[in-house]
mmCIF entry with sequence, helices, sheets and N, C-alpha, C, O atoms, coordinates in Angstrom:
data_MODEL
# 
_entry.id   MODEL 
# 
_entity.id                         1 
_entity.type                       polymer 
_entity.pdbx_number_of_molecules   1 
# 
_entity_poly.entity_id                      1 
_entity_poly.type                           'polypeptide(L)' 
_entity_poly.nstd_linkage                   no 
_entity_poly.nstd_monomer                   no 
_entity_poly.pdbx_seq_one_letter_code       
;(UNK)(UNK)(UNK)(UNK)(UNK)(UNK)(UNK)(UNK)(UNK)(UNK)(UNK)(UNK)(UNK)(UNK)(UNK)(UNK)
(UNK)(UNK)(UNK)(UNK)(UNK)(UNK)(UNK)(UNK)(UNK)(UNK)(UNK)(UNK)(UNK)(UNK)(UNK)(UNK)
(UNK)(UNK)(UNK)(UNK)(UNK)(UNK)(UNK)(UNK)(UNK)(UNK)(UNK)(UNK)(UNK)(UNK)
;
_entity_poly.pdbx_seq_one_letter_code_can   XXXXXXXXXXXXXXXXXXXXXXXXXXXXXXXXXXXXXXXXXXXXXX 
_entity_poly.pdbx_strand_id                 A 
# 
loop_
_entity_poly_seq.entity_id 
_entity_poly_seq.num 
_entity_poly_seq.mon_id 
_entity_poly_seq.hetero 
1 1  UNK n 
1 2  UNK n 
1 3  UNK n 
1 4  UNK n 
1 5  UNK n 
1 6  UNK n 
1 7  UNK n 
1 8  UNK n 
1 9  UNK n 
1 10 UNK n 
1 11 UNK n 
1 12 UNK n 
1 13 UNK n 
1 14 UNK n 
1 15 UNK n 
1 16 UNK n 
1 17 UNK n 
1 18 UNK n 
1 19 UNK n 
1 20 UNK n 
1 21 UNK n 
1 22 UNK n 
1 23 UNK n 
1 24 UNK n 
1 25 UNK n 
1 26 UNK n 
1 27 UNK n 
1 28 UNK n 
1 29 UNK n 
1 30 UNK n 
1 31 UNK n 
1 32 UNK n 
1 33 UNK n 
1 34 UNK n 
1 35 UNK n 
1 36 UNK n 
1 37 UNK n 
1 38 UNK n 
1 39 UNK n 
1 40 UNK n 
1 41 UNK n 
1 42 UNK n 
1 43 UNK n 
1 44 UNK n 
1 45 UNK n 
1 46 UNK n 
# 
_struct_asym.id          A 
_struct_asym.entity_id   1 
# 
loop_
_struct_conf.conf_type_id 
_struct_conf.id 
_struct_conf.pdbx_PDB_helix_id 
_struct_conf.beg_label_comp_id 
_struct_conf.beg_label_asym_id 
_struct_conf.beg_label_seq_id 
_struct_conf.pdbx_beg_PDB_ins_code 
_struct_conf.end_label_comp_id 
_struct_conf.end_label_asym_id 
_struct_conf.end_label_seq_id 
_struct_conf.pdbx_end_PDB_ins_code 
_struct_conf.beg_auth_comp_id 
_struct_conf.beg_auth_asym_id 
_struct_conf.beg_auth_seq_id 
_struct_conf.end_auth_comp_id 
_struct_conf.end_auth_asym_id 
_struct_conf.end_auth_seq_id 
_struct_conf.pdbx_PDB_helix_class 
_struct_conf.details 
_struct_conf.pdbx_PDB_helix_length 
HELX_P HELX_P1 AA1 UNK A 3  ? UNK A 6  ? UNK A 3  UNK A 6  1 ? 4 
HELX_P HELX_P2 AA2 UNK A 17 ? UNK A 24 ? UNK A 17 UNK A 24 1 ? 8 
# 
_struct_conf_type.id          HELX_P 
_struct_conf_type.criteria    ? 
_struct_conf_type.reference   ? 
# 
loop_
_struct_sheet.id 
_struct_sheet.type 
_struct_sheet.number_strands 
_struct_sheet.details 
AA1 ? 2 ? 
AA2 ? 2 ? 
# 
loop_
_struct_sheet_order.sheet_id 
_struct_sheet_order.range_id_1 
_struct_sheet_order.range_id_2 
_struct_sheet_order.offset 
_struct_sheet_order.sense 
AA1 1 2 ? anti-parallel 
AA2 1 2 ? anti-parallel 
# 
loop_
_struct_sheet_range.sheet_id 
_struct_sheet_range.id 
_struct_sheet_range.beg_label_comp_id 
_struct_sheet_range.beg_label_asym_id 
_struct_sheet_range.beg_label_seq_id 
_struct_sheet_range.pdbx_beg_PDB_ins_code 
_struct_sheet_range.end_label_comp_id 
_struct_sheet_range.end_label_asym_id 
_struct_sheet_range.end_label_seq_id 
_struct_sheet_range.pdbx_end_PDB_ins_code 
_struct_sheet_range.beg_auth_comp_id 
_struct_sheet_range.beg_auth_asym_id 
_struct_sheet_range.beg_auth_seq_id 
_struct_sheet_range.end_auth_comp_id 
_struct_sheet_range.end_auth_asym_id 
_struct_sheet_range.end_auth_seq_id 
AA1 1 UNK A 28 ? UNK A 29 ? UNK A 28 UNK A 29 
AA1 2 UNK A 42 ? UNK A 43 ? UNK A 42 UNK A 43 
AA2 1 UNK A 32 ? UNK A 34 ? UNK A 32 UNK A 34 
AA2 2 UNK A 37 ? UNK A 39 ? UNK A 37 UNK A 39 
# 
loop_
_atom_site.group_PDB 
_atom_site.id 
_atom_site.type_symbol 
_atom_site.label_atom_id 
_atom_site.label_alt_id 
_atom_site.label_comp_id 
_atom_site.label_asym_id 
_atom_site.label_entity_id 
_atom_site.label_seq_id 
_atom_site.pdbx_PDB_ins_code 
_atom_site.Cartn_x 
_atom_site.Cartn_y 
_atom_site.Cartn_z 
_atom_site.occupancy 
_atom_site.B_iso_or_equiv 
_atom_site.pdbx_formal_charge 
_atom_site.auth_seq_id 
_atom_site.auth_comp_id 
_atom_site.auth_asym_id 
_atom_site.auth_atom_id 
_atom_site.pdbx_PDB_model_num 
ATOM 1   N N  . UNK A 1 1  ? 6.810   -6.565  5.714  1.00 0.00 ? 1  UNK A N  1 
ATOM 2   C CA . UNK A 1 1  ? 5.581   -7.311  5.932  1.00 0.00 ? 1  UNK A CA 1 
ATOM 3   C C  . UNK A 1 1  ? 4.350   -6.494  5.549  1.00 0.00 ? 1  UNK A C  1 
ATOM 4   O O  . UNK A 1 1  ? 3.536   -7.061  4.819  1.00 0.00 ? 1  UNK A O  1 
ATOM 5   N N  . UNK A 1 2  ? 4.058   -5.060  5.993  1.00 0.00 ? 2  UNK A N  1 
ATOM 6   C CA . UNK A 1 2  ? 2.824   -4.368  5.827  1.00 0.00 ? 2  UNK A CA 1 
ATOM 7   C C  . UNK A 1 2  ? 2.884   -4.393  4.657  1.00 0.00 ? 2  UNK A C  1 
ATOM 8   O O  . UNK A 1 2  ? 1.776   -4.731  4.243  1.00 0.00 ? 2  UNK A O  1 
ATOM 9   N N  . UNK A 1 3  ? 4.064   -4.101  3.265  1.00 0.00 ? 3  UNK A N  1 
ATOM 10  C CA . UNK A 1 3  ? 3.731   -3.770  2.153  1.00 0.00 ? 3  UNK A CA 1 
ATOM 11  C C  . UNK A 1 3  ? 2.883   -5.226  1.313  1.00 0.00 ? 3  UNK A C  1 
ATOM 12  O O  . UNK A 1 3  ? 1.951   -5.176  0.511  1.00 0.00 ? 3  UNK A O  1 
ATOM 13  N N  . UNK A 1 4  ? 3.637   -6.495  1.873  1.00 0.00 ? 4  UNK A N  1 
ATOM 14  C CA . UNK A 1 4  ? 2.820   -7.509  1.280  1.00 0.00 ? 4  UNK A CA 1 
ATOM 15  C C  . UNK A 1 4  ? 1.242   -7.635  1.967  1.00 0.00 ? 4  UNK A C  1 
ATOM 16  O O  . UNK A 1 4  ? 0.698   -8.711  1.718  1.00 0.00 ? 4  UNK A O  1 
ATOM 17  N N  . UNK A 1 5  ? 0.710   -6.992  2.520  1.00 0.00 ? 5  UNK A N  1 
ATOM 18  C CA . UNK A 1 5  ? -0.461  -7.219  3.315  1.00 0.00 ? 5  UNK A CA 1 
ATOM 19  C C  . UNK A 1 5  ? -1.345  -5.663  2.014  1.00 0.00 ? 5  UNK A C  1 
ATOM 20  O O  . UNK A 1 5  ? -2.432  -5.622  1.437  1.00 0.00 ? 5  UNK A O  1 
ATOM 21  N N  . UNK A 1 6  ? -0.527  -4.976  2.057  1.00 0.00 ? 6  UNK A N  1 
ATOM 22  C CA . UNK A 1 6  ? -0.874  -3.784  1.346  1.00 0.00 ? 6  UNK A CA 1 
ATOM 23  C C  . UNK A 1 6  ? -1.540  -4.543  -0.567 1.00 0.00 ? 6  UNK A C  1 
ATOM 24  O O  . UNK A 1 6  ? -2.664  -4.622  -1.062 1.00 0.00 ? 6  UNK A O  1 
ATOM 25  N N  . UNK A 1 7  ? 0.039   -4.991  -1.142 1.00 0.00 ? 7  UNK A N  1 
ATOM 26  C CA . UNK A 1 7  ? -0.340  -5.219  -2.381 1.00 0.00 ? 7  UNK A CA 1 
ATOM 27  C C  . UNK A 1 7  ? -0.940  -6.801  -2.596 1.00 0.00 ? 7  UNK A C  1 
ATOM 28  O O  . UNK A 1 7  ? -1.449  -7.051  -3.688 1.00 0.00 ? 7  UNK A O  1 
ATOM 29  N N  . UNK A 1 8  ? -0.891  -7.721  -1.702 1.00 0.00 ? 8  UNK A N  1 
ATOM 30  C CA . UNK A 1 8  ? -1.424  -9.249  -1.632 1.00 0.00 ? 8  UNK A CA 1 
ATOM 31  C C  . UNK A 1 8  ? -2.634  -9.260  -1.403 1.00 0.00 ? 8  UNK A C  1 
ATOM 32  O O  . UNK A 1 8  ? -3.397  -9.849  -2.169 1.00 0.00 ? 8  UNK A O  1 
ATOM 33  N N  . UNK A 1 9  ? -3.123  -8.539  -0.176 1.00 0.00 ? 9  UNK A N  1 
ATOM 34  C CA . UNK A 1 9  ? -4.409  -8.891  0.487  1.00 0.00 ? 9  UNK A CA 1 
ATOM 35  C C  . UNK A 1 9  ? -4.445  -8.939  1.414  1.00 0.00 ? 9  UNK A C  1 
ATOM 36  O O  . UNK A 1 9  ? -3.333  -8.778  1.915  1.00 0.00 ? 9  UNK A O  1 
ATOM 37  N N  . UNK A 1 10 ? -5.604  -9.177  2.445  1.00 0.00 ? 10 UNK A N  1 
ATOM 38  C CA . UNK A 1 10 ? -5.920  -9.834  3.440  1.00 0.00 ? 10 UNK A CA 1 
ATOM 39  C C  . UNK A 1 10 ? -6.927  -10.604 3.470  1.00 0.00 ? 10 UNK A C  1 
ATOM 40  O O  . UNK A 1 10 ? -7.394  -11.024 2.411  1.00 0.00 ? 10 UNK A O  1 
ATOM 41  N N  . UNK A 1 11 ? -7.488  -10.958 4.721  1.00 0.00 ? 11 UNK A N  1 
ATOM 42  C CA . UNK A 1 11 ? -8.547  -11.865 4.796  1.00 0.00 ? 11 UNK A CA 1 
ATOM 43  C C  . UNK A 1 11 ? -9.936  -11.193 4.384  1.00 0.00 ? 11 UNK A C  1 
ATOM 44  O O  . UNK A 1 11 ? -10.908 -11.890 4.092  1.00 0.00 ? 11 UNK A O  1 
ATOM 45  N N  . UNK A 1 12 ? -9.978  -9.587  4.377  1.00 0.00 ? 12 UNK A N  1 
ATOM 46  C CA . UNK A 1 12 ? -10.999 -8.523  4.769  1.00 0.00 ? 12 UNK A CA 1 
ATOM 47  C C  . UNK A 1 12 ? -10.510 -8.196  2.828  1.00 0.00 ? 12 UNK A C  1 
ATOM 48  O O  . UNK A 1 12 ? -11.389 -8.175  1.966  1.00 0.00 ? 12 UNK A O  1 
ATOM 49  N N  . UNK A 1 13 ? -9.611  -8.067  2.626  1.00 0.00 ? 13 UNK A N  1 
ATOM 50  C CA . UNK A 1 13 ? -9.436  -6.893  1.075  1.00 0.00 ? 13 UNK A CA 1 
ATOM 51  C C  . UNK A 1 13 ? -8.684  -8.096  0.201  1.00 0.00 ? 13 UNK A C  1 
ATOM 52  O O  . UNK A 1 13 ? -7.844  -8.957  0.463  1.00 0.00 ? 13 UNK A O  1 
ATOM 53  N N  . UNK A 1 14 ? -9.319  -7.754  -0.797 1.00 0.00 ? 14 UNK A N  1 
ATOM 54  C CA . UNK A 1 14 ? -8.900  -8.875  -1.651 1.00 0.00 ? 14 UNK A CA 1 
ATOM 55  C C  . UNK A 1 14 ? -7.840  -8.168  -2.626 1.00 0.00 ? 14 UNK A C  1 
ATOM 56  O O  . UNK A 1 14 ? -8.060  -7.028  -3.035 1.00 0.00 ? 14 UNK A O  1 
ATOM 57  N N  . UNK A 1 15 ? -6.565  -8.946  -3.026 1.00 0.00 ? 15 UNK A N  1 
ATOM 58  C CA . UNK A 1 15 ? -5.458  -8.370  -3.870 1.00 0.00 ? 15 UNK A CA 1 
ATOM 59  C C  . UNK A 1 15 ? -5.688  -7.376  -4.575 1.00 0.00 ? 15 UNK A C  1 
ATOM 60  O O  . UNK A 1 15 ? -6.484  -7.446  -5.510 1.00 0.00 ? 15 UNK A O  1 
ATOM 61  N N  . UNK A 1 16 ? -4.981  -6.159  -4.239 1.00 0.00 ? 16 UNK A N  1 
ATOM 62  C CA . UNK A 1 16 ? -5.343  -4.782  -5.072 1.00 0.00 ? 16 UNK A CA 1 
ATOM 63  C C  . UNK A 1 16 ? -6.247  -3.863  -4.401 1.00 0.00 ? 16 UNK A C  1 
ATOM 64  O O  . UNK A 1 16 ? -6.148  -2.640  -4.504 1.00 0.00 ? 16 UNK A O  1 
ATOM 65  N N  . UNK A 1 17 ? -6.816  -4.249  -3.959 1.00 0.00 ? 17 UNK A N  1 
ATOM 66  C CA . UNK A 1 17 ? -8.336  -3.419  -3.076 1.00 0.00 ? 17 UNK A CA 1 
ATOM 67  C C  . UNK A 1 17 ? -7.508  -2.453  -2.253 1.00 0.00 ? 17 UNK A C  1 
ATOM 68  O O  . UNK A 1 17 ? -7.649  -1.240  -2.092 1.00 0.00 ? 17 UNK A O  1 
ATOM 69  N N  . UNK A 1 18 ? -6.930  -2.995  -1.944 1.00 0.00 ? 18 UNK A N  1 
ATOM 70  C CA . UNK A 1 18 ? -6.241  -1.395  -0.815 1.00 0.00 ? 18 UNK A CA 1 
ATOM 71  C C  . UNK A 1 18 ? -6.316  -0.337  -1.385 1.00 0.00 ? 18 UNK A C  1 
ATOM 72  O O  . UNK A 1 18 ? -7.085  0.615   -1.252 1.00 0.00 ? 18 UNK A O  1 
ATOM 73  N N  . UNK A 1 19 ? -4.810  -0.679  -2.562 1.00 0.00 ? 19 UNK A N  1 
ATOM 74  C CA . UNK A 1 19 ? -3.891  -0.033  -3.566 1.00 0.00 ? 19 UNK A CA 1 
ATOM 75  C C  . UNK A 1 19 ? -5.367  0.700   -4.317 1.00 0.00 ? 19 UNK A C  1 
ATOM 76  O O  . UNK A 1 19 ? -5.624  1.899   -4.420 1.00 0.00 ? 19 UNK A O  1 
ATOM 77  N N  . UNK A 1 20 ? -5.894  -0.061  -4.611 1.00 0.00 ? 20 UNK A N  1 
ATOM 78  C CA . UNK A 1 20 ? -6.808  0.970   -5.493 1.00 0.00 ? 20 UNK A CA 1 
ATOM 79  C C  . UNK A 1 20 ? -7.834  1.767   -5.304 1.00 0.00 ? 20 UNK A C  1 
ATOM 80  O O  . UNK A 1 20 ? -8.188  2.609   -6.130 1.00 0.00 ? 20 UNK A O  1 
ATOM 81  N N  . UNK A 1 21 ? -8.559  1.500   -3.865 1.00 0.00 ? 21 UNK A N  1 
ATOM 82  C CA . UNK A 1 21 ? -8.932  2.424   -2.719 1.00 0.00 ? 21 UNK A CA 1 
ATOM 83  C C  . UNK A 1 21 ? -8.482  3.560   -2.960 1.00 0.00 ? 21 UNK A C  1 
ATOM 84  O O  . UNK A 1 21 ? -9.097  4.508   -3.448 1.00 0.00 ? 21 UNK A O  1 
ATOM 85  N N  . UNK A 1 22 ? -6.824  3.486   -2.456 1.00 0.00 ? 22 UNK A N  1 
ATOM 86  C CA . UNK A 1 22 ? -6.364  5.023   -2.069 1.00 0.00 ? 22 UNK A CA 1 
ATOM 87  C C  . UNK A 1 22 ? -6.083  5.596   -3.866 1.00 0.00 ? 22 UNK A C  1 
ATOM 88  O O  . UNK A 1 22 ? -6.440  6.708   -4.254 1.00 0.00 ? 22 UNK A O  1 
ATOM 89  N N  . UNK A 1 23 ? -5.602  4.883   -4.478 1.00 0.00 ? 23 UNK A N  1 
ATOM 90  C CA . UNK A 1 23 ? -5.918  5.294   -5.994 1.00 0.00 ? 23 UNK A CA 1 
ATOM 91  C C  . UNK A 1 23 ? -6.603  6.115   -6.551 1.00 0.00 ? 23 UNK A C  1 
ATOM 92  O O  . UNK A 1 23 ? -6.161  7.077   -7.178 1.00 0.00 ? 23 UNK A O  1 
ATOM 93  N N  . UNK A 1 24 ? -8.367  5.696   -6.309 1.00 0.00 ? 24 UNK A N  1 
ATOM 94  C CA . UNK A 1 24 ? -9.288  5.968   -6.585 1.00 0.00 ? 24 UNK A CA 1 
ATOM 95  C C  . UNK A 1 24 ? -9.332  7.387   -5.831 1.00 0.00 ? 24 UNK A C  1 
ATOM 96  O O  . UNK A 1 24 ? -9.621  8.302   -6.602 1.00 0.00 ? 24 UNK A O  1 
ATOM 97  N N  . UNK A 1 25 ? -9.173  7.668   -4.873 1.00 0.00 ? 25 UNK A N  1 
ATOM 98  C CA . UNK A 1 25 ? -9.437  8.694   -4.069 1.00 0.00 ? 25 UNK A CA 1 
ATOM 99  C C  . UNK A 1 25 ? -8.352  9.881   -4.308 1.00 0.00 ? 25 UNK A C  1 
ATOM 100 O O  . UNK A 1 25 ? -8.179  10.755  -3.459 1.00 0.00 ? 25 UNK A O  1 
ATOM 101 N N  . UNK A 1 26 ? -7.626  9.840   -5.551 1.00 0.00 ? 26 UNK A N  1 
ATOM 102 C CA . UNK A 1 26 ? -5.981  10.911  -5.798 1.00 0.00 ? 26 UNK A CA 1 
ATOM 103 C C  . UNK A 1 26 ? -5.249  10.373  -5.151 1.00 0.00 ? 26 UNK A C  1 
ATOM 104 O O  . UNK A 1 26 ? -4.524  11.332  -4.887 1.00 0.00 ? 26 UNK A O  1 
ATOM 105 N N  . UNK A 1 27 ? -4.805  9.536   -4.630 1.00 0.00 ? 27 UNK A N  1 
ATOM 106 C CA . UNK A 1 27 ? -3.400  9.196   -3.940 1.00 0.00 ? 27 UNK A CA 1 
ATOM 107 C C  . UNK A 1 27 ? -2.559  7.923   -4.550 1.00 0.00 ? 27 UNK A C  1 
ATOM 108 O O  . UNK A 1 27 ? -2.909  7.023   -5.314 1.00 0.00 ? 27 UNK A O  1 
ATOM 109 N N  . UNK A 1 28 ? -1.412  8.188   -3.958 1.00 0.00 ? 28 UNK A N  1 
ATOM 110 C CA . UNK A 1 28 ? -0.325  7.721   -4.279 1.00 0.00 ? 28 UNK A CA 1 
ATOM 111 C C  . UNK A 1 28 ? 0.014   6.412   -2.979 1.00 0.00 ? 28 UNK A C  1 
ATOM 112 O O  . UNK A 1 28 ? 0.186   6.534   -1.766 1.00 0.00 ? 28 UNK A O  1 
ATOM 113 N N  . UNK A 1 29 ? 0.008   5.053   -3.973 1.00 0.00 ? 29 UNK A N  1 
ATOM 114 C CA . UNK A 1 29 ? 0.449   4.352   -2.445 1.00 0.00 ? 29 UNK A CA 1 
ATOM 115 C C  . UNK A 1 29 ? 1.848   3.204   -2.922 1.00 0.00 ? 29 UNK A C  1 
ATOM 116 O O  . UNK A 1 29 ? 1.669   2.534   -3.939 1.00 0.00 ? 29 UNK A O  1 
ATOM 117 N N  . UNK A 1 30 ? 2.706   3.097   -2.426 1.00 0.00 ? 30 UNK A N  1 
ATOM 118 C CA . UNK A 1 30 ? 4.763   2.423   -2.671 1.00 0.00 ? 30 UNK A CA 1 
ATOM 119 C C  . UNK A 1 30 ? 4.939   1.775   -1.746 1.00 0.00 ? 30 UNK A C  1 
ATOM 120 O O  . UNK A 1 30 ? 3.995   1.801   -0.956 1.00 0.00 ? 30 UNK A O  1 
ATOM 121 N N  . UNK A 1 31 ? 5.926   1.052   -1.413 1.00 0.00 ? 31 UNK A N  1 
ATOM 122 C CA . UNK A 1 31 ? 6.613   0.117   -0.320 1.00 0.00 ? 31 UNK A CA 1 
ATOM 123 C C  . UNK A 1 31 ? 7.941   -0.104  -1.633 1.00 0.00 ? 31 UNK A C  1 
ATOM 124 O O  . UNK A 1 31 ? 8.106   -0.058  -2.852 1.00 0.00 ? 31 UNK A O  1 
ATOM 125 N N  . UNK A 1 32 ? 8.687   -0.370  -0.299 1.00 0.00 ? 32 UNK A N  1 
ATOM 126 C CA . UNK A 1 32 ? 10.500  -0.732  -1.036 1.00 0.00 ? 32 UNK A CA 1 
ATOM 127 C C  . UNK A 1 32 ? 10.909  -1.237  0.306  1.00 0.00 ? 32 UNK A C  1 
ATOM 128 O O  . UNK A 1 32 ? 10.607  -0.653  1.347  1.00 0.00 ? 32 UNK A O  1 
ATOM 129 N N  . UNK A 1 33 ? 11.705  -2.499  0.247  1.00 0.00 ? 33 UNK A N  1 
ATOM 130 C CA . UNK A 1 33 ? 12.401  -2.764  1.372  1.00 0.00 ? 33 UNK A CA 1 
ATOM 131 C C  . UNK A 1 33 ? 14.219  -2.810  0.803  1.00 0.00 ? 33 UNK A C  1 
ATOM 132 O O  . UNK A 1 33 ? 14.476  -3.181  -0.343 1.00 0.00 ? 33 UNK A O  1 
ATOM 133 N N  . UNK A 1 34 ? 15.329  -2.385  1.776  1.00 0.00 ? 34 UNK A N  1 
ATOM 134 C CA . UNK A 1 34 ? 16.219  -2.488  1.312  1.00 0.00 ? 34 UNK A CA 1 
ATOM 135 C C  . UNK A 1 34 ? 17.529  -3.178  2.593  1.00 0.00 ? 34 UNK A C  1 
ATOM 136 O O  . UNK A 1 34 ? 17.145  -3.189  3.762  1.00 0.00 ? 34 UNK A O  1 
ATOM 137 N N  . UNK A 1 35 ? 18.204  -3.423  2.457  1.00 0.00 ? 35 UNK A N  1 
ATOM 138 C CA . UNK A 1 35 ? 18.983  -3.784  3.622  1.00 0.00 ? 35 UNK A CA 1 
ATOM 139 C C  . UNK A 1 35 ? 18.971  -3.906  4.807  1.00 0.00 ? 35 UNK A C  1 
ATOM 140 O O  . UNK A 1 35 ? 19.284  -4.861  5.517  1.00 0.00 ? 35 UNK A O  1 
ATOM 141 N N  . UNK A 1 36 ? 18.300  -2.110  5.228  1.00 0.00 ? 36 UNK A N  1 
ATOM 142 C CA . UNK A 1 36 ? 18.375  -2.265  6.859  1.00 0.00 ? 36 UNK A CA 1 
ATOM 143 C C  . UNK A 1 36 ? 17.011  -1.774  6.750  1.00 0.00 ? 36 UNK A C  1 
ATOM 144 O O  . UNK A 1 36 ? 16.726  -1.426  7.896  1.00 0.00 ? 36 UNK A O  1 
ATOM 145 N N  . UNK A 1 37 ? 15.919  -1.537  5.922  1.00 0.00 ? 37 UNK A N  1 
ATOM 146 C CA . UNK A 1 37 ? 14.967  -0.447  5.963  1.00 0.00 ? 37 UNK A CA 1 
ATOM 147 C C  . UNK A 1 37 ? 13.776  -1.320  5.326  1.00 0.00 ? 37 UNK A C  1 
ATOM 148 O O  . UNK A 1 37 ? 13.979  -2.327  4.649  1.00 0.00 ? 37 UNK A O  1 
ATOM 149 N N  . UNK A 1 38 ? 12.506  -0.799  5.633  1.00 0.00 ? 38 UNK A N  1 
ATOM 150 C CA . UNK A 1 38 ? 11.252  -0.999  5.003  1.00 0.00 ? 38 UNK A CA 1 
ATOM 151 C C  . UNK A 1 38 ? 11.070  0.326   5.038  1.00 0.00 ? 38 UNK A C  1 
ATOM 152 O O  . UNK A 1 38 ? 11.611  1.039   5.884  1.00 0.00 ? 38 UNK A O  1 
ATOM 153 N N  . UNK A 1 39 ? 10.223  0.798   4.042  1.00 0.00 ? 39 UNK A N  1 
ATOM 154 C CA . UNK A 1 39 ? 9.541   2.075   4.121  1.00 0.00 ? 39 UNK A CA 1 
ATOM 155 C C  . UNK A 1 39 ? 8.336   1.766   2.838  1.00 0.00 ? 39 UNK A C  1 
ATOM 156 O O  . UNK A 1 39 ? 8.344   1.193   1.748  1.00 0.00 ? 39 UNK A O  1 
ATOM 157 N N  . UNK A 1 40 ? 7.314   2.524   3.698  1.00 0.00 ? 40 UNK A N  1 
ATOM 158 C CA . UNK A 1 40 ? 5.792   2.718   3.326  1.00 0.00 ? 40 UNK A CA 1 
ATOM 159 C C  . UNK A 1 40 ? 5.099   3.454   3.495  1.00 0.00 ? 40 UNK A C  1 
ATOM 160 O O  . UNK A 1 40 ? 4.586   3.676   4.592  1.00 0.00 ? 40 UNK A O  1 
ATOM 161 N N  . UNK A 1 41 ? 4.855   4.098   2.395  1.00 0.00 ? 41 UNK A N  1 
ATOM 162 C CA . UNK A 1 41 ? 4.368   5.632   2.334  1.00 0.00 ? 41 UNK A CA 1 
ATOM 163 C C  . UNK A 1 41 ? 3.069   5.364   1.038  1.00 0.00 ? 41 UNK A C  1 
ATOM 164 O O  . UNK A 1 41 ? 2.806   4.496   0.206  1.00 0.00 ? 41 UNK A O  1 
ATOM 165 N N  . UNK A 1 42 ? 2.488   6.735   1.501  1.00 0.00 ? 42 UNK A N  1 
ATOM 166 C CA . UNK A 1 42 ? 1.299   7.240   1.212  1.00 0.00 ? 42 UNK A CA 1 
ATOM 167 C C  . UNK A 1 42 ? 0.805   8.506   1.187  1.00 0.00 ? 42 UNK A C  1 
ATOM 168 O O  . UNK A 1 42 ? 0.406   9.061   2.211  1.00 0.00 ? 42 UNK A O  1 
ATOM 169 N N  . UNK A 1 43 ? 0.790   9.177   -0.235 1.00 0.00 ? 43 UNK A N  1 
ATOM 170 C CA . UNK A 1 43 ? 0.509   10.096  -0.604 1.00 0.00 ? 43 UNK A CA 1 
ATOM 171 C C  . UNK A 1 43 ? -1.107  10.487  -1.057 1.00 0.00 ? 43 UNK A C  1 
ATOM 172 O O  . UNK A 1 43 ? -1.788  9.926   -1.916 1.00 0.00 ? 43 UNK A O  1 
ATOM 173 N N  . UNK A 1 44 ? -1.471  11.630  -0.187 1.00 0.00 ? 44 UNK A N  1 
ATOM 174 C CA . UNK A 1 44 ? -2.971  12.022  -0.455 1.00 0.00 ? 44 UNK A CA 1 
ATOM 175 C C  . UNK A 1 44 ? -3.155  13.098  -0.144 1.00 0.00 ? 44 UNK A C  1 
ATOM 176 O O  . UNK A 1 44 ? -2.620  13.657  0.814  1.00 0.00 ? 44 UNK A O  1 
ATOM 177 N N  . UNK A 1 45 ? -4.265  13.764  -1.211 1.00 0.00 ? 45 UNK A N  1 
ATOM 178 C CA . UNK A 1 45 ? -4.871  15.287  -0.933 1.00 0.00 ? 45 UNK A CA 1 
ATOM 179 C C  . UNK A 1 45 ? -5.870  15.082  0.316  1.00 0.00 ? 45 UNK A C  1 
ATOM 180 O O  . UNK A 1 45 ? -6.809  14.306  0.489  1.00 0.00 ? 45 UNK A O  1 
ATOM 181 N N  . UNK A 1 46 ? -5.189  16.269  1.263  1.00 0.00 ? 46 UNK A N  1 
ATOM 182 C CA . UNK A 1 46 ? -6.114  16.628  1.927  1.00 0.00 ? 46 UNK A CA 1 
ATOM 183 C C  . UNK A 1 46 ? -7.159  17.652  1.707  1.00 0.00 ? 46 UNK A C  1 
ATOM 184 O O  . UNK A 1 46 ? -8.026  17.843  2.560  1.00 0.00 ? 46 UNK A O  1 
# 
């Protein structure tokens, strides 16, 4: 669910706006769901 809220939108960020937020800023942002698992991660310089 978070990853479609991530790359779709919300009511507040319009499709992509997240993703390209953390983009913009050096980071890295993925989602994969698989059988028993979601995972959502986010990579950034501190």
């Amino acid at each position: 669910f978070i990853e479609h809220l991530v790359f779709k939108g919300t009511e507040k960020y319009n499709v992509g706006e997240i993703a390209s937020t953390v983009e913009a800023s050096g980071g890295e942002l993925n989602a994969y769901t698989s059988f028993d698992q979601t995972v959502f991660y986010q990579h950034m310089i501190a």
